[in-house]
N, C-alpha and C positions, 0 to 999 in steps of 0.2 A: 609707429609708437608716439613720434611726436603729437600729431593726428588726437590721441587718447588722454596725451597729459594734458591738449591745450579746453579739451572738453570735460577731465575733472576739476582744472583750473578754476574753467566758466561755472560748475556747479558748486565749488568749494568757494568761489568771491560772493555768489547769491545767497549764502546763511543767513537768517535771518535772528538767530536767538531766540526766536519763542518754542524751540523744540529742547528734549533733550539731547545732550551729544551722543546718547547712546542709540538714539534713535536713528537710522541712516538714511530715513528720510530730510535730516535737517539738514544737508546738503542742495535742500530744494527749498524755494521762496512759495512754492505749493503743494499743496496734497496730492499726489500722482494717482489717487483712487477717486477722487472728487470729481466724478460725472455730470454733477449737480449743474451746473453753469453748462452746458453745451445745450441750444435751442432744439427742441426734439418736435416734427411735425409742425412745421409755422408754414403757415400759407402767406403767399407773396401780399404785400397790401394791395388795397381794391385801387383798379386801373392797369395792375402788372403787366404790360404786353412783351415782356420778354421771355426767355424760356426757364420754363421749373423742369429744376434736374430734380429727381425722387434717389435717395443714397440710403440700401438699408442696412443696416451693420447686422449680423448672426449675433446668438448669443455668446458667452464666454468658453472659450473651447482650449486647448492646447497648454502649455506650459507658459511660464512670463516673460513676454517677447516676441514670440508666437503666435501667430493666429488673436494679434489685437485687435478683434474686425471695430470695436466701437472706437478705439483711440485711433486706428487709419483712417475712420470712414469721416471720424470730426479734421481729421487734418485734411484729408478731400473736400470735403462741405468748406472748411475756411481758405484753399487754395482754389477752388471757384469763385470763392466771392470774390476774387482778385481779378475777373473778368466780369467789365460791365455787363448788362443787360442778361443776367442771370442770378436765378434765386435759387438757389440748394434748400431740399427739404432733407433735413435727415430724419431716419427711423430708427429704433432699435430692436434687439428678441425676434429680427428676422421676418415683420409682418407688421405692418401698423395699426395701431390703435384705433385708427378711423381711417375707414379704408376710402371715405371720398378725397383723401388727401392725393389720390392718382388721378383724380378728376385732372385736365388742363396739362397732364404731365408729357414735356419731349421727350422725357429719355426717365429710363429705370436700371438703377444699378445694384446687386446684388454683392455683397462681401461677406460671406459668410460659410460655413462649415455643409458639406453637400451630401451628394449619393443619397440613401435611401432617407436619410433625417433631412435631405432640403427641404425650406422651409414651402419653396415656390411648389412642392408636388405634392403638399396637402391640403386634406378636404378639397374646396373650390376654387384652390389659389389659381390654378394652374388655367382653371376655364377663362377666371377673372382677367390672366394673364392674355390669352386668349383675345379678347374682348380689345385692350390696350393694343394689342400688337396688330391688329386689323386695323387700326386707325394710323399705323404709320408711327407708331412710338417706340424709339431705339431702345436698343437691351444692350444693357451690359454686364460680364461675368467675369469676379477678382478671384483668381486661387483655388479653394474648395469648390466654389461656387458653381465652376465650370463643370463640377463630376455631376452626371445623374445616371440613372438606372436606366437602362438600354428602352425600355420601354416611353420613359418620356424625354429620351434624349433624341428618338425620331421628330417630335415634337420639334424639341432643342436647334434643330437643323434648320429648320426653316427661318429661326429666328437671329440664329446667332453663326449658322454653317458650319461648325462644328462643336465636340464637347469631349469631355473626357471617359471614356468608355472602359470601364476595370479589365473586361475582357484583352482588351487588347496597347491602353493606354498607360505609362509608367512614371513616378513622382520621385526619386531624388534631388538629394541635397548634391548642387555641381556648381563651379566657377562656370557661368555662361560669357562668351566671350562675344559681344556684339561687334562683330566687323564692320557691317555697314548697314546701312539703313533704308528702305525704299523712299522714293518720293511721294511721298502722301502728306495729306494736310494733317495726322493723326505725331508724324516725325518732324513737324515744324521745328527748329529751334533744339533737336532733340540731339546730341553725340552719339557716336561708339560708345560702348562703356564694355566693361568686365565688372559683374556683379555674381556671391555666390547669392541662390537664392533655391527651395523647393521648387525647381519650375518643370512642369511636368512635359512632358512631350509625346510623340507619337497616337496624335488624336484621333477622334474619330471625324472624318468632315465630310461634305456633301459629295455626292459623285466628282469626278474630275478637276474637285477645287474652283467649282462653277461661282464665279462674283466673291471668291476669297481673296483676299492678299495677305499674304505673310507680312507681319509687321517685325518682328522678333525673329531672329533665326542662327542658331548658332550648332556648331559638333559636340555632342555629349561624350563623356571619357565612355567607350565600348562595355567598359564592366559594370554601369549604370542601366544597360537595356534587360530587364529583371522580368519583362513577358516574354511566351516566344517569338508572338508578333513582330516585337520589337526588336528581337536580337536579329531577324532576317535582314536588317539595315545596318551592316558596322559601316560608323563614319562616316553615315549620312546625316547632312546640315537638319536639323529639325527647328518645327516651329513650334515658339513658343507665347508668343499673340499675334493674334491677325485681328481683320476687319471680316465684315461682309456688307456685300449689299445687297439686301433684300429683294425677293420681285415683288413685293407688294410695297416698295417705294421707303420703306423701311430701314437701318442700319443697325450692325450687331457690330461687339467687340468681345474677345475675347482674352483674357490674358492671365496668365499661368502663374506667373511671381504672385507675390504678397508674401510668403509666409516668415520673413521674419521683419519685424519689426522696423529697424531700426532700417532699411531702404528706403525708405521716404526720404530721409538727409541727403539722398543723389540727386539732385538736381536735374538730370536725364531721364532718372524713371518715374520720376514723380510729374515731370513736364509730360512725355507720351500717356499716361494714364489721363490726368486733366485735359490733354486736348482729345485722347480717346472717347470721352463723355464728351466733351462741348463736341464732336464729328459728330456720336449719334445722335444729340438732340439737335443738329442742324445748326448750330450757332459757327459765326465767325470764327474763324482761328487767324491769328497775326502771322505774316509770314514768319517771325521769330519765336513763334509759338507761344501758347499760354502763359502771362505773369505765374510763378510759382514759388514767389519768395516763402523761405522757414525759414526757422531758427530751430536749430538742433537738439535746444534743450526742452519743446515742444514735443518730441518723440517719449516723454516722460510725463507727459498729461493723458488725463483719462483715460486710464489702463483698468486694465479687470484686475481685479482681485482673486490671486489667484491659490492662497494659503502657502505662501512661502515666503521666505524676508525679504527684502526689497532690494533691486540691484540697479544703479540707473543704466539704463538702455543709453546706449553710445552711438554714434554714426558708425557706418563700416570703415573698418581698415581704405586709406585707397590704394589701389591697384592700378599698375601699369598699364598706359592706354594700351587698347589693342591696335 
């Protein structure tokens, strides 16, 4: 609780008077709808030898708070810039404008609303995808992103080792309790944490978990396993991001959170996602892991517009280490 008054405190001293007071957005020194200002599609300047991450945000999807893939994907793009020798391209609507913008690209990361509306499994997307991922260019998948239709999630496999399969994979809302963590370069710098979040579990992955690692891995409460698949495992630890590595020299990530908002203010999960992408484009990672400084009241920039009155999005509660 204290937690909450010290974060409406922060937005109630930033008033600025050019709003009305009935408004409640004047609690903000900005427009929380104002998209306007985040760079969309910029190519690195000429000479760039470092790596371009491509980040594409889905369109507006979910409730306010929810499924903000454009306001995560600009808070990714600006907590990469925080490690030298990388340029973030962001995209939005799920598919860029100009699609030579993948030209040069280490890594491709996907935040957006999936299964049969992904945007990567239409018309030629998928060939195009194809194409990038034969050259050795990482993929990565936030949330939704991860669901596709059994049909191109054999595809899916190859690139990323596993995906979320409706047949047999399940999405509640659960306090996941992270115990511990592997040693990989992807948990540099990364804690224990207990976050709740939609994180979905029980995936579909390649044979015998061949060049996977569980990154993420925690016990769901038993009444959360809502396929039958699922339910054949009470109280078993499940994963809920991994890595893979590729045989074609390649790196996939996978990872199941995002869906609310306001986790990005953990410092934990937002450190593992950034060093997630700089692992699959190949980039350095600091043994203390990825720079990922925010400010909290960031979590209230470039949001969709979602036809309801405005509430500012807050950090989570914190919870007890595990």
């Amino acid at each position: 609780m204290i937690r909450r008054r010290t974060f409406l405190t922060l937005l109630l001293a930033s008033i600025t008077g050019t709003l009305s007071a009935a408004d409640p957005k004047v609690n903000l020194p900005f427009d929380p709808y104002d998209q306007s200002k985040v760079p969309l599609e910029v190519e690195p300047p000429q000479g760039f030898t470092g790596k371009k991450i491509i980040l594409i945000a889905g369109r507006r999807s979910h409730a306010p708070g929810d499924h903000e893939f454009f306001a995560g994907t600009a808070i990714l793009m600006n907590l990469l810039k925080q490690t030298p020798g990388v340029w973030p391209v962001m995209v939005r609507d799920g598919w860029p404008k100009n699609e030579k913008i993948f030209d040069g690209a280490a890594t491709v990361m996907f935040y957006m609303d999936g299964r049969g509306g992904h945007p990567v499994i239409q018309g030629d997307h998928l060939q195009k995808m194809k194409k990038l991922m034969s050259q050795g260019v990482g993929w990565v998948n936030l949330h939704y992103a991860v669901d596709y239709p059994t049909k191109e999630g054999t595809q899916i496999l190859e690139w990323m080792g596993g995906y979320y399969d409706a047949k047999i994979s399940i999405n509640p809302h659960w306090d996941a309790q992270i115990r511990s963590l592997p040693k990989h370069p992807i948990t540099r710098g990364v804690k224990p944490f207990t976050l709740r979040d939609e994180w979905y579990y029980n995936m579909q992955f390649v044979p015998e978990m061949k060049n996977v690692t569980p990154i993420l891995v925690a016990i769901p409460p038993d009444n959360t396993r809502g396929t039958p698949d699922a339910k054949r495992f009470p109280g078993r630890p499940e994963i809920m991001a991994w890595s893979y590595d590729r045989a074609d020299g390649g790196r996939g990530f996978g990872f199941t959170g995002g869906h609310f908002h306001r986790n990005w203010a953990n410092e934990d999960y937002r450190r593992l996602v950034v060093n997630a992408i700089l692992w699959t484009a190949k980039a350095d990672i600091p043994e203390g892991g990825a720079p990922v400084q925010f400010d909290p009241i960031d979590l209230n920039r470039n949001l969709d517009q979602k036809g309801q009155p405005f509430r500012a999005i807050e950090p989570p509660v914190a919870t007890k280490k595990p």
